[in-house]
PQR file of N, CA, C, O and H, with PARSE charges and radii, in Angstrom:
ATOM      1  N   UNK A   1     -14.242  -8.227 164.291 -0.4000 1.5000
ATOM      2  CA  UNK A   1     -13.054  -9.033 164.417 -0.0000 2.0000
ATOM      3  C   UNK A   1     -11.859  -8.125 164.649  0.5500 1.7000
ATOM      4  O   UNK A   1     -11.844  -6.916 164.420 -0.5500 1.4000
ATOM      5  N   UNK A   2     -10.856  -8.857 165.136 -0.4000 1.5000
ATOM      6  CA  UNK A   2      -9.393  -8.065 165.522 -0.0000 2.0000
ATOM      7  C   UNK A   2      -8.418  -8.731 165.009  0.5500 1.7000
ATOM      8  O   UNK A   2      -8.451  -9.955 164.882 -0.5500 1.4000
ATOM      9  H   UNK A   2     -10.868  -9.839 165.322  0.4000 1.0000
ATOM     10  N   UNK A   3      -7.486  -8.029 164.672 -0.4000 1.5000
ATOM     11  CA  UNK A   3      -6.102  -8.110 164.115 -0.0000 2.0000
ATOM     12  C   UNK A   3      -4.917  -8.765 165.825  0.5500 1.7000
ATOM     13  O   UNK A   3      -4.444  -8.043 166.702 -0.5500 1.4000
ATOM     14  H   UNK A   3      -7.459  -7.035 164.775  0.4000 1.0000
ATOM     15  N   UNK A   4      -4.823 -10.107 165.706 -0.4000 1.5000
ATOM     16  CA  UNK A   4      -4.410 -10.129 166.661 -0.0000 2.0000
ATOM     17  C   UNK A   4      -2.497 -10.612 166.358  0.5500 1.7000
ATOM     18  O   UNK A   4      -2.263 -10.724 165.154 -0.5500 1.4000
ATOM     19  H   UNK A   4      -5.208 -10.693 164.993  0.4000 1.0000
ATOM     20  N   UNK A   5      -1.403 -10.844 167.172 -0.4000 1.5000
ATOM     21  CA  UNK A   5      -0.410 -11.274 166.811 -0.0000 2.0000
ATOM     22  C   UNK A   5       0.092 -12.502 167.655  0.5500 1.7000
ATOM     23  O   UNK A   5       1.229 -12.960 167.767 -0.5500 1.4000
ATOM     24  H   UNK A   5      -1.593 -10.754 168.149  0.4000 1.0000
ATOM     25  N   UNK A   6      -1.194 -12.928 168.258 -0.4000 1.5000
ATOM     26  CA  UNK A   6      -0.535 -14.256 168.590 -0.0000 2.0000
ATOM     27  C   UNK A   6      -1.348 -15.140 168.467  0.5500 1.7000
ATOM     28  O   UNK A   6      -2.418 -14.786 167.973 -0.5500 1.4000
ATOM     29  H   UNK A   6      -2.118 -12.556 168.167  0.4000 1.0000
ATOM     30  N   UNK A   7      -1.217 -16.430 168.802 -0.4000 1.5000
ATOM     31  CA  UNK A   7      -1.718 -17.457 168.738 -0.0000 2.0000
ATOM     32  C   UNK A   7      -3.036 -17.753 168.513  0.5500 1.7000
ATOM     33  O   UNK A   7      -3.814 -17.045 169.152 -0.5500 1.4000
ATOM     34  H   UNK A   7      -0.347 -16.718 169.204  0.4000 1.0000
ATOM     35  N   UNK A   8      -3.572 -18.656 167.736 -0.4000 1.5000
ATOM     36  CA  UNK A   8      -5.086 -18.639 167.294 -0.0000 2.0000
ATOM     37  C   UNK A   8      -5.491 -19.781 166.865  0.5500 1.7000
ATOM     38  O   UNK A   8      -4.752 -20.416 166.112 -0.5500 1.4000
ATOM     39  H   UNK A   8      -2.940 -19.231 167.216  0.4000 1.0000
ATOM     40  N   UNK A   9      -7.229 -20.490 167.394 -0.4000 1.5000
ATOM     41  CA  UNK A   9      -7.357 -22.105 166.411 -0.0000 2.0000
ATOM     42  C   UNK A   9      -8.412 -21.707 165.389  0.5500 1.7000
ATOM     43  O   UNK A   9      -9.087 -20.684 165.502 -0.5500 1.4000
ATOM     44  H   UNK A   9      -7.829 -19.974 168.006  0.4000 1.0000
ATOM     45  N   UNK A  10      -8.487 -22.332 164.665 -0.4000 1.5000
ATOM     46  CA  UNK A  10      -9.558 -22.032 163.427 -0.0000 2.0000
ATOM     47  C   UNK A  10     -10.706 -23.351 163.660  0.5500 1.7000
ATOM     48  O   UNK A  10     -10.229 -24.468 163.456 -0.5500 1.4000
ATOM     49  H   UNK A  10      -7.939 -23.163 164.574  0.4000 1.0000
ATOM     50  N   UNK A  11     -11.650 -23.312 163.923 -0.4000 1.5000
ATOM     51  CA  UNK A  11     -12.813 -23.864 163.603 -0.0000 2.0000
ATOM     52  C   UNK A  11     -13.354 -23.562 162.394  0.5500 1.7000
ATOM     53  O   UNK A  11     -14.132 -22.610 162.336 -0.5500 1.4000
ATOM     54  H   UNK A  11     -12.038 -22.405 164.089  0.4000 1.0000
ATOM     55  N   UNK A  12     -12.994 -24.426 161.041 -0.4000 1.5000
ATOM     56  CA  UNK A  12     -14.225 -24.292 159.892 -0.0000 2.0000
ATOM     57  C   UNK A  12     -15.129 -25.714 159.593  0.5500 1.7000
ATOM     58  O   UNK A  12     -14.735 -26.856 159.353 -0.5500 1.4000
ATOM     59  H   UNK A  12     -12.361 -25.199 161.089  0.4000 1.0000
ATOM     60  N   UNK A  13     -16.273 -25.252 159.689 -0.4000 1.5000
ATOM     61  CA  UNK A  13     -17.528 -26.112 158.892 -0.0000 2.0000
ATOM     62  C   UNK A  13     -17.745 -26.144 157.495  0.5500 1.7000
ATOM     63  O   UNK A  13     -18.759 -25.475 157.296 -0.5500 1.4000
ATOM     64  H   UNK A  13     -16.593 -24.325 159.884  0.4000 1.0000
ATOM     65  N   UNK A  14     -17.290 -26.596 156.394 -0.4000 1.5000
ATOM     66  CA  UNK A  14     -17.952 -26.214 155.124 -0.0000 2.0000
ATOM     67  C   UNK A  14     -18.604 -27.350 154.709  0.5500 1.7000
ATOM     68  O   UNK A  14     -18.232 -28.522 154.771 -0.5500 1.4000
ATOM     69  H   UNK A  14     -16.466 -27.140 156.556  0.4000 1.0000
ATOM     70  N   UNK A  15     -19.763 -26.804 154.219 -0.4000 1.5000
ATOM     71  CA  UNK A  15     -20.807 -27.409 153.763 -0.0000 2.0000
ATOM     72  C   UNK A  15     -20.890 -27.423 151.741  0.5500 1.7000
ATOM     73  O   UNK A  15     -21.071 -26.454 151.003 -0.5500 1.4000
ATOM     74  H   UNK A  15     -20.065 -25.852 154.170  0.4000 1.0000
ATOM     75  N   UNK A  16     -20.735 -28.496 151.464 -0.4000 1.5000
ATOM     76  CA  UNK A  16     -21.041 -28.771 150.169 -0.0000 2.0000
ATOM     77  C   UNK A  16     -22.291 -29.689 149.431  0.5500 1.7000
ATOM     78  O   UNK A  16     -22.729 -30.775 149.812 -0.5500 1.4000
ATOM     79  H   UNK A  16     -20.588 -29.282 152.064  0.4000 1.0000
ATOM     80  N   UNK A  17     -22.543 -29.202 148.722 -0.4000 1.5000
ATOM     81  CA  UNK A  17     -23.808 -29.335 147.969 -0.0000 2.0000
ATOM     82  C   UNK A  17     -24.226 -30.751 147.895  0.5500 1.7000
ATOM     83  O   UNK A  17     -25.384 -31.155 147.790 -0.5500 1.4000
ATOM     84  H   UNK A  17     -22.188 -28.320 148.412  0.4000 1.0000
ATOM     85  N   UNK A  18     -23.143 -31.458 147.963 -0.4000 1.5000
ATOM     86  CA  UNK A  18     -23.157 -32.849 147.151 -0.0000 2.0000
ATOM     87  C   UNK A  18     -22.270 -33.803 147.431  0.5500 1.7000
ATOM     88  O   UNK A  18     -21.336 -33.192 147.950 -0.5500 1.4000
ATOM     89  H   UNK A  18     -22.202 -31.130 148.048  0.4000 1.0000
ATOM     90  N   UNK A  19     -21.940 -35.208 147.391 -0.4000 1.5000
ATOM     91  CA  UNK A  19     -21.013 -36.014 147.917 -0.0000 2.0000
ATOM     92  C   UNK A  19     -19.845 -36.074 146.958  0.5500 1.7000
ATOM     93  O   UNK A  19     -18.823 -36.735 147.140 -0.5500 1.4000
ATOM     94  H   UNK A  19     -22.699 -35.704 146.969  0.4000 1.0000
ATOM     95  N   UNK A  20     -20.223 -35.003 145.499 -0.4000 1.5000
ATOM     96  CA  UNK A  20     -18.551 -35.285 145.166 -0.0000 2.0000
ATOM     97  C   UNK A  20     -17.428 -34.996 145.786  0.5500 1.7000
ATOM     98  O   UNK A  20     -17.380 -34.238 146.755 -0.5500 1.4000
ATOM     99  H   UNK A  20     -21.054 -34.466 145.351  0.4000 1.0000
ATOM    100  N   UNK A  21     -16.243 -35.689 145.178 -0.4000 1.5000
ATOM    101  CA  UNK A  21     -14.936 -35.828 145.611 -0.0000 2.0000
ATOM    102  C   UNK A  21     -13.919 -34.301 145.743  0.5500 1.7000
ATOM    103  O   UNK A  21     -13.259 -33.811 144.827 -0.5500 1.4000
ATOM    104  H   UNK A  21     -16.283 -36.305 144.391  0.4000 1.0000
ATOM    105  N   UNK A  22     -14.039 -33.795 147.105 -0.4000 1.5000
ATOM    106  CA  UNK A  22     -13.574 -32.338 146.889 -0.0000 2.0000
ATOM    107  C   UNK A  22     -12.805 -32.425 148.289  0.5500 1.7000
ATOM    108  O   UNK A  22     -13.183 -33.081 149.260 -0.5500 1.4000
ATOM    109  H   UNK A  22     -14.575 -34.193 147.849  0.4000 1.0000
ATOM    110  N   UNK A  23     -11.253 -31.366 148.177 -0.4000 1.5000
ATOM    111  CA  UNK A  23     -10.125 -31.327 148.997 -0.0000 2.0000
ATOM    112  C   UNK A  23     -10.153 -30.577 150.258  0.5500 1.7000
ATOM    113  O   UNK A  23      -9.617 -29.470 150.304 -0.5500 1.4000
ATOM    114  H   UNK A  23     -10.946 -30.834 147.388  0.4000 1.0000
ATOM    115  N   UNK A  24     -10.754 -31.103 151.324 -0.4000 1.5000
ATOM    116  CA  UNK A  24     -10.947 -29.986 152.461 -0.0000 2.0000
ATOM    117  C   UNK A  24      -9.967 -29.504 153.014  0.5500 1.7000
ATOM    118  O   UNK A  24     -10.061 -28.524 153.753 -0.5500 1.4000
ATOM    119  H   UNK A  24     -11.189 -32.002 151.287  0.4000 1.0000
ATOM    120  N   UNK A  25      -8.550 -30.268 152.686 -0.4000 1.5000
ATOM    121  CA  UNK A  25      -7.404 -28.994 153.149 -0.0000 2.0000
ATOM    122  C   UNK A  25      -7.319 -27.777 152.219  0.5500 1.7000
ATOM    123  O   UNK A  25      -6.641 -26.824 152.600 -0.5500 1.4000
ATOM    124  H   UNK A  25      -8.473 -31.064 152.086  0.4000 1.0000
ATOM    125  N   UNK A  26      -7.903 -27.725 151.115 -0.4000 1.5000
ATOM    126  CA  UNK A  26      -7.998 -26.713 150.283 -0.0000 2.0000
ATOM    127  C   UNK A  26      -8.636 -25.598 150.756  0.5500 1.7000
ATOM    128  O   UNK A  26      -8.271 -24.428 150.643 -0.5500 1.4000
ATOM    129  H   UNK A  26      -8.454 -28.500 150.806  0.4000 1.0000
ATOM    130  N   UNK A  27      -9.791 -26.115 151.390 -0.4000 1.5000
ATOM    131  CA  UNK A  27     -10.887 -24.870 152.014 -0.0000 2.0000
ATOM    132  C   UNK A  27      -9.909 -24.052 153.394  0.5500 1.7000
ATOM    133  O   UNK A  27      -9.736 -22.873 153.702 -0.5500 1.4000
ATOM    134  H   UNK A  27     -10.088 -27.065 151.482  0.4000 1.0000
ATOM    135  N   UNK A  28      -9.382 -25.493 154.020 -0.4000 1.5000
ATOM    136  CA  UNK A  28      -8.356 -24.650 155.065 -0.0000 2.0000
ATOM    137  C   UNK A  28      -7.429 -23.789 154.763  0.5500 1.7000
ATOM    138  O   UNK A  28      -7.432 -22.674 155.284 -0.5500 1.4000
ATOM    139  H   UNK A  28      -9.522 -26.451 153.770  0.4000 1.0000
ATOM    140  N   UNK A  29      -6.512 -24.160 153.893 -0.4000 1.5000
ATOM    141  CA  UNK A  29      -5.667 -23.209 153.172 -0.0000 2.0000
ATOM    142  C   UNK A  29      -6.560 -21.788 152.888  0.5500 1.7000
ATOM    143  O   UNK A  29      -6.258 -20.797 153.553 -0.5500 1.4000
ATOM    144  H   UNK A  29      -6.510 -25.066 153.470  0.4000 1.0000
ATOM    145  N   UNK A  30      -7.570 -21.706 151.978 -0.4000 1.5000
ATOM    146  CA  UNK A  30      -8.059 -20.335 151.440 -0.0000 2.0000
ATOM    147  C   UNK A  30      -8.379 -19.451 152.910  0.5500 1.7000
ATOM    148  O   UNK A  30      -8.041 -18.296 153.168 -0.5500 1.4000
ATOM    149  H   UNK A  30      -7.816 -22.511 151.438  0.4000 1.0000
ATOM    150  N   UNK A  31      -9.114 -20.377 153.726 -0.4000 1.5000
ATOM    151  CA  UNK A  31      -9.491 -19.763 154.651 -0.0000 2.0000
ATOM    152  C   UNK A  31      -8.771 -18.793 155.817  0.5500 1.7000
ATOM    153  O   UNK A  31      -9.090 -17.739 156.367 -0.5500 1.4000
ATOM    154  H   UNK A  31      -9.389 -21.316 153.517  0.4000 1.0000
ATOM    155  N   UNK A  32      -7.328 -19.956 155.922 -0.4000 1.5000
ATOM    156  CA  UNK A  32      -6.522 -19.384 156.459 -0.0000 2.0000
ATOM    157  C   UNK A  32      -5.547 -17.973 155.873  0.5500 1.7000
ATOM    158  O   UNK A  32      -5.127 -16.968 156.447 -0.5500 1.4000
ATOM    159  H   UNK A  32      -7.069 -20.812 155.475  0.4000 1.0000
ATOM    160  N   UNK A  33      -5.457 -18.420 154.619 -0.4000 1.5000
ATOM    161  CA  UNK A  33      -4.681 -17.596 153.866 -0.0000 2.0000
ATOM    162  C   UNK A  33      -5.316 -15.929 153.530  0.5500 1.7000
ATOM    163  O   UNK A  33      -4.609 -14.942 153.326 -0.5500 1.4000
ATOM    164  H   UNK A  33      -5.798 -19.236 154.152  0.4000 1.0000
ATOM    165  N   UNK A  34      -6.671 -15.961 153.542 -0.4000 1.5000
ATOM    166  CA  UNK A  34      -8.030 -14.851 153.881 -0.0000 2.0000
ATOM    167  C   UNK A  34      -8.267 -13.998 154.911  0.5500 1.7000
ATOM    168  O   UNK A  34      -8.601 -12.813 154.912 -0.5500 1.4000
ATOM    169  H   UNK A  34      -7.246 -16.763 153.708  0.4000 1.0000
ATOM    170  N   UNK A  35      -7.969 -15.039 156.096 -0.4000 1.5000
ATOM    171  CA  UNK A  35      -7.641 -13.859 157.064 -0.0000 2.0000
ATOM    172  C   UNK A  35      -6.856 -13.254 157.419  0.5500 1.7000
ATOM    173  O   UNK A  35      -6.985 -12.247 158.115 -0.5500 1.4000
ATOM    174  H   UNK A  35      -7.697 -16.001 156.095  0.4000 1.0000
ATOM    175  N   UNK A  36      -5.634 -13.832 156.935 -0.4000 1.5000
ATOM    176  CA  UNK A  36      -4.701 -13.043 157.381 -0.0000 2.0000
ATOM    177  C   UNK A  36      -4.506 -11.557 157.151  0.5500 1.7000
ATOM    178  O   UNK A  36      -4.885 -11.097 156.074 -0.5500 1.4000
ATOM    179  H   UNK A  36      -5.529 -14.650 156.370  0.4000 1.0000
ATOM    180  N   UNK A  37      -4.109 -10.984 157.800 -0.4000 1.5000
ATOM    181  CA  UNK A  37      -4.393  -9.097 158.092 -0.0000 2.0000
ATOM    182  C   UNK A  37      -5.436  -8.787 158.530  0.5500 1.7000
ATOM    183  O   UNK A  37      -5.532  -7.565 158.634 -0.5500 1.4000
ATOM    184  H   UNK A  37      -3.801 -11.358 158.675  0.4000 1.0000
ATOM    185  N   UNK A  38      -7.025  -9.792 159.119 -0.4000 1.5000
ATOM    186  CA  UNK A  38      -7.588  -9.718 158.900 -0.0000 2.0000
ATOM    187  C   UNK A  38      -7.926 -10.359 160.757  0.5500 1.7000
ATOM    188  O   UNK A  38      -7.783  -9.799 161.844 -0.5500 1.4000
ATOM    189  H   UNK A  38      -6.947 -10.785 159.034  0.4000 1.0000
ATOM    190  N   UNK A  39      -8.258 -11.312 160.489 -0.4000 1.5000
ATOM    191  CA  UNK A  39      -8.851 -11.619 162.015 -0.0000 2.0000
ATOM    192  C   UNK A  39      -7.167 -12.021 162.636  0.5500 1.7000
ATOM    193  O   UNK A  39      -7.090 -12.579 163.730 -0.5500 1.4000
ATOM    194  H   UNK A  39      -8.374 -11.767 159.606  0.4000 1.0000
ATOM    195  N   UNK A  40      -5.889 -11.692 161.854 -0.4000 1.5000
ATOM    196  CA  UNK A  40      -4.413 -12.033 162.634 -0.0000 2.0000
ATOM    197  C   UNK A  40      -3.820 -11.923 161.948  0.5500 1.7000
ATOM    198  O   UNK A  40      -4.231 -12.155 160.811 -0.5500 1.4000
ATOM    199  H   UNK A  40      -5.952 -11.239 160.964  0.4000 1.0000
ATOM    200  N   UNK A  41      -2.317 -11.456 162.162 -0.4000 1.5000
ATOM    201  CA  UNK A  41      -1.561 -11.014 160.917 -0.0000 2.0000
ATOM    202  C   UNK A  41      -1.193 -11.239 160.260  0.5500 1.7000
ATOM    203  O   UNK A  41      -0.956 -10.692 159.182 -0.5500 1.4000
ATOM    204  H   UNK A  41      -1.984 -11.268 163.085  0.4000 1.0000
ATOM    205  N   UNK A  42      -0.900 -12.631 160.884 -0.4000 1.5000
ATOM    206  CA  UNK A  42      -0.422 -13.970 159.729 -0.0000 2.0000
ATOM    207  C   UNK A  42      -0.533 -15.189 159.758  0.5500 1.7000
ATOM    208  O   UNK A  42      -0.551 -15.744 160.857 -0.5500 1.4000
ATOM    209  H   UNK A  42      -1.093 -13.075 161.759  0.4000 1.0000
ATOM    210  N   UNK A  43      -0.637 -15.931 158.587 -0.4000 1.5000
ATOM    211  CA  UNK A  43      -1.642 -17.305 159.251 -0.0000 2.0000
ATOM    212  C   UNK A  43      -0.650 -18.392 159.939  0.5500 1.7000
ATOM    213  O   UNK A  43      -1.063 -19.443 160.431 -0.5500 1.4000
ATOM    214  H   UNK A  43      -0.622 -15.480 157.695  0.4000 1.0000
ATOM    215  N   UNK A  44       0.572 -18.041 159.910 -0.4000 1.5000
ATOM    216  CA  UNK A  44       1.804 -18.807 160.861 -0.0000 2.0000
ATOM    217  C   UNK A  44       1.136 -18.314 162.071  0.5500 1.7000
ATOM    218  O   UNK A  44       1.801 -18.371 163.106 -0.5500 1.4000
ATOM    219  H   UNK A  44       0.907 -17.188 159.511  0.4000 1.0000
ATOM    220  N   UNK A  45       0.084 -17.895 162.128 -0.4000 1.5000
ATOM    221  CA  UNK A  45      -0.432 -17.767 164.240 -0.0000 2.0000
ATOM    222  C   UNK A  45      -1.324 -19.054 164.131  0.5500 1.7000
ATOM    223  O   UNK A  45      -1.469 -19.493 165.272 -0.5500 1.4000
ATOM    224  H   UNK A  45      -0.456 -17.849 161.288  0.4000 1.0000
ATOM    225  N   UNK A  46      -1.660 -19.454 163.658 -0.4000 1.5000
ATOM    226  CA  UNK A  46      -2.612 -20.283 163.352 -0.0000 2.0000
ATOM    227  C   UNK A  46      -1.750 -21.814 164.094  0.5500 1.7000
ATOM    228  O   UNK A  46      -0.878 -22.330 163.396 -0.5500 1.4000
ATOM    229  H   UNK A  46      -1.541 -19.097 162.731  0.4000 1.0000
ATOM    230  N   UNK A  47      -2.079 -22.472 165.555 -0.4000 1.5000
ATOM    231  CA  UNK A  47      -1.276 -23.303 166.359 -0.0000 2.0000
ATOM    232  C   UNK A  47      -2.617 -24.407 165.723  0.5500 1.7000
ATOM    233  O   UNK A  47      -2.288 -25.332 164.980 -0.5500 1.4000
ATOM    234  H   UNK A  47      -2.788 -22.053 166.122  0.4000 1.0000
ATOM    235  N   UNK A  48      -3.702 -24.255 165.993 -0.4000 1.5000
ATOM    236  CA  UNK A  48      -4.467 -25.411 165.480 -0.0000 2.0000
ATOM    237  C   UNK A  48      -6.000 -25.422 165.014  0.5500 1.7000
ATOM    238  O   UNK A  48      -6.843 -24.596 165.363 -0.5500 1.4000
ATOM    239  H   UNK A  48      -3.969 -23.503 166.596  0.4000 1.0000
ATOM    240  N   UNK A  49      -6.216 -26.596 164.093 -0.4000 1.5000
ATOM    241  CA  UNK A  49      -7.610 -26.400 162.958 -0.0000 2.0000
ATOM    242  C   UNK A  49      -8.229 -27.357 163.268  0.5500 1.7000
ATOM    243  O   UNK A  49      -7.523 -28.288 163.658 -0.5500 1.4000
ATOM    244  H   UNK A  49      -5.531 -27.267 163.809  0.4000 1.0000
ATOM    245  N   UNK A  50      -9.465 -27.562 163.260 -0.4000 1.5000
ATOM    246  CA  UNK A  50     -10.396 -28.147 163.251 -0.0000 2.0000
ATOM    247  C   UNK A  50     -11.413 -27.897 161.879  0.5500 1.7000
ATOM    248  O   UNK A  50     -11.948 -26.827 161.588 -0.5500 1.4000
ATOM    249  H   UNK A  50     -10.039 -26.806 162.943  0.4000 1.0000
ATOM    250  N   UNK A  51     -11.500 -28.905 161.291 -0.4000 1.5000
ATOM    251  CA  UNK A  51     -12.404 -28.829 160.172 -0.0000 2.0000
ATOM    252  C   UNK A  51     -12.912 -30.299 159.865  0.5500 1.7000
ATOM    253  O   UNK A  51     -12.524 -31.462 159.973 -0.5500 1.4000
ATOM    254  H   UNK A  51     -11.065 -29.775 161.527  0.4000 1.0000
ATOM    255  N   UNK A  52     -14.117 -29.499 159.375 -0.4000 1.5000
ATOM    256  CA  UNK A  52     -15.411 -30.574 159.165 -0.0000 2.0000
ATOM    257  C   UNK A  52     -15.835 -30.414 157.729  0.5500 1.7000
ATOM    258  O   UNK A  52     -15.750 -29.283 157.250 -0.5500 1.4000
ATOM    259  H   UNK A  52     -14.432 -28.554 159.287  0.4000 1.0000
ATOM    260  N   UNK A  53     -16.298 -31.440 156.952 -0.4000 1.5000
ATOM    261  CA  UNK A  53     -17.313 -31.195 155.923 -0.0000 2.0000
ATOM    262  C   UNK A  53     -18.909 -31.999 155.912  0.5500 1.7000
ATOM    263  O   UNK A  53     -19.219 -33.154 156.202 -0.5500 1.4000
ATOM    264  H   UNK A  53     -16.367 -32.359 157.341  0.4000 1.0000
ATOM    265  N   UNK A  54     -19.427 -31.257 155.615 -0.4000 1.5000
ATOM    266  CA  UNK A  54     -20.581 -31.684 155.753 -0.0000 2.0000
ATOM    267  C   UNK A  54     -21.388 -31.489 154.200  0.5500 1.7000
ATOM    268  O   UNK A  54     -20.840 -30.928 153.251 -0.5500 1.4000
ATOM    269  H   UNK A  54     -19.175 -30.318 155.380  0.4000 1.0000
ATOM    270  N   UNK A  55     -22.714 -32.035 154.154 -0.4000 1.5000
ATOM    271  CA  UNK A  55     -23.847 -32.318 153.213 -0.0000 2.0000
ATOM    272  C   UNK A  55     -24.638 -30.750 153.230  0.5500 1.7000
ATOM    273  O   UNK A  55     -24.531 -30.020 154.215 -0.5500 1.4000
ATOM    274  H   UNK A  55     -23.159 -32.490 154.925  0.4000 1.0000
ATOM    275  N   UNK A  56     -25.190 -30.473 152.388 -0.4000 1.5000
ATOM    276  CA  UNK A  56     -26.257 -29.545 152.751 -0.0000 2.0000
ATOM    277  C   UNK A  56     -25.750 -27.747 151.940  0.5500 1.7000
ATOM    278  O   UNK A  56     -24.658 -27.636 151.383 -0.5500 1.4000
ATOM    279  H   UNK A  56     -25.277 -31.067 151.587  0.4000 1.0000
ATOM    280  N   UNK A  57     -26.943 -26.294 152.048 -0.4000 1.5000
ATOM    281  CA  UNK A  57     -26.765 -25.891 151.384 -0.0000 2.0000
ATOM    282  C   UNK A  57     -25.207 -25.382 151.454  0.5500 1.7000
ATOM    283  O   UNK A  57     -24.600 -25.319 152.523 -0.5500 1.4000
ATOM    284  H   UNK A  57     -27.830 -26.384 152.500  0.4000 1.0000
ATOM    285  N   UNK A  58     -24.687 -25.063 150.316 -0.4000 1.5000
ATOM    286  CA  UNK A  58     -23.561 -24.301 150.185 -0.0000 2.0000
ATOM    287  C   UNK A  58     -22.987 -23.139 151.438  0.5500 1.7000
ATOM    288  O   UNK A  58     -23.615 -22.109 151.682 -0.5500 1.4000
ATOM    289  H   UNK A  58     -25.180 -25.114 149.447  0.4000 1.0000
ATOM    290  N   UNK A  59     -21.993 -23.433 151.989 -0.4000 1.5000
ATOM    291  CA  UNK A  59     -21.391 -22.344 152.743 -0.0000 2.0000
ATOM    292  C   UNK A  59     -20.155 -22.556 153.859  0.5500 1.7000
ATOM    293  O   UNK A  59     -20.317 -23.647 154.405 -0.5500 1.4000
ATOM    294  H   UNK A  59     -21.483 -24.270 151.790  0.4000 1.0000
ATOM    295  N   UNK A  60     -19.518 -22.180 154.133 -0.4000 1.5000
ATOM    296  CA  UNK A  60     -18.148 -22.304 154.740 -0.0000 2.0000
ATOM    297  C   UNK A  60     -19.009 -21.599 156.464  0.5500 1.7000
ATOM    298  O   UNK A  60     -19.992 -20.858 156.449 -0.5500 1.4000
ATOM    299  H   UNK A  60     -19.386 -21.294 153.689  0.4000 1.0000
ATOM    300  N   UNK A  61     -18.225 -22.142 157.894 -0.4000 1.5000
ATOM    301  CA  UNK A  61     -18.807 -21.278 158.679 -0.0000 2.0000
ATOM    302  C   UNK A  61     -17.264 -21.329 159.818  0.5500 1.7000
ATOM    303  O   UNK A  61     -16.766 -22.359 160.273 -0.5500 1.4000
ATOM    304  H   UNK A  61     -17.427 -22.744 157.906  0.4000 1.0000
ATOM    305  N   UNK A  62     -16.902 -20.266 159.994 -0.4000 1.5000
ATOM    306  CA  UNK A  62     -15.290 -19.857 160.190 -0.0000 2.0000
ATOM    307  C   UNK A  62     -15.582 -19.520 161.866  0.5500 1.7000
ATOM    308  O   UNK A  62     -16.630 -18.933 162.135 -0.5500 1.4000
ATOM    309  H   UNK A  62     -17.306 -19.430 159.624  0.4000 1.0000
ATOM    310  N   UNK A  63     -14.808 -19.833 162.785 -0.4000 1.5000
ATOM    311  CA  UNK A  63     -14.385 -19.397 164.417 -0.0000 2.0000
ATOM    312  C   UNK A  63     -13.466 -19.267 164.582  0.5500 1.7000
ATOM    313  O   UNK A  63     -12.613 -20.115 164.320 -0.5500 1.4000
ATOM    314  H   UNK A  63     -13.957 -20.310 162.566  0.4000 1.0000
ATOM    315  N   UNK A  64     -13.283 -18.387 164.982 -0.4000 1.5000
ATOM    316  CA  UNK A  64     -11.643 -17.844 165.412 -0.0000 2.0000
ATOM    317  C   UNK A  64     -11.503 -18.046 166.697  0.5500 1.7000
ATOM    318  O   UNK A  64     -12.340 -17.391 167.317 -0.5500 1.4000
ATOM    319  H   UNK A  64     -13.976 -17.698 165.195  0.4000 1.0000
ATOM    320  N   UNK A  65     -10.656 -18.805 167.527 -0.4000 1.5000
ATOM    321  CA  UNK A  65     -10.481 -18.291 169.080 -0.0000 2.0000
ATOM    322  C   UNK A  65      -9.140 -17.594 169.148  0.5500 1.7000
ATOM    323  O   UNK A  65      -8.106 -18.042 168.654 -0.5500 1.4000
ATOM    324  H   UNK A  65      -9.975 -19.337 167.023  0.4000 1.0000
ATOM    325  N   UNK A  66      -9.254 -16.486 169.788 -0.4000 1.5000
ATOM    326  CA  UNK A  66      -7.643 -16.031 170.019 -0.0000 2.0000
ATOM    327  C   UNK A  66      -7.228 -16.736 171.480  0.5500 1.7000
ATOM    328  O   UNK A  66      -8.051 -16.771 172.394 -0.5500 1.4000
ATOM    329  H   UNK A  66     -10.095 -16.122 170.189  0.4000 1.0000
ATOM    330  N   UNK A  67      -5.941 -17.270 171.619 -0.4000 1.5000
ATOM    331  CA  UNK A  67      -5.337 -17.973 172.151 -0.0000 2.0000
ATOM    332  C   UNK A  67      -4.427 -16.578 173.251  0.5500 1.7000
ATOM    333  O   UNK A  67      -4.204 -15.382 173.058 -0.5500 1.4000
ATOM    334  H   UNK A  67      -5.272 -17.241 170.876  0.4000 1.0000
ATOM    335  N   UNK A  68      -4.065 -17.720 174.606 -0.4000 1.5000
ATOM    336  CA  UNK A  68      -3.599 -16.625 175.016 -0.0000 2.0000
ATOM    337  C   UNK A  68      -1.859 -16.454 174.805  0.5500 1.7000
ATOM    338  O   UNK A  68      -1.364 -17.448 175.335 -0.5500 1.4000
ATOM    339  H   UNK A  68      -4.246 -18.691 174.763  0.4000 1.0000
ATOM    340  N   UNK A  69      -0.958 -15.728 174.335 -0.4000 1.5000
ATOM    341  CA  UNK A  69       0.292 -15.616 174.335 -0.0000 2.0000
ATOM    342  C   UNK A  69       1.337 -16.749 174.942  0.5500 1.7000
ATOM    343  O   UNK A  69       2.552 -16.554 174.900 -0.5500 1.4000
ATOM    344  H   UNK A  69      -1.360 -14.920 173.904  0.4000 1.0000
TER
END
């Protein structure tokens, strides 16, 4: 991954165990807030998200596209 400074969408999948009642802007937040310095410098690059939750084993699954300037 690269440290980029512009524009970027986040694709996350997270998958939870079970149908309880749980906050998927929460997972966006951590997620976003995680990469930053990290796959971009700051998560204000972040123009747009896509997120899903789904059934099944435990796990988050993260895409970065870098966007062009």
């Amino acid at each position: 991954m690269r440290v980029t400074h512009g524009p970027v969408e986040l694709e996350i999948v997270c998958y939870f165990a079970d149908r309880r009642r749980r906050d998927l802007d929460n997972v966006v937040k951590a997620v976003s807030d995680g990469l930053g310095g990290v796959a971009y410098a700051d998560d204000s690059q972040v123009v747009k998200v896509k997120a899903t939750r789904r059934e099944g084993e435990p796990r988050t699954i993260v895409c970065v596209a870098y966007l062009d300037s």
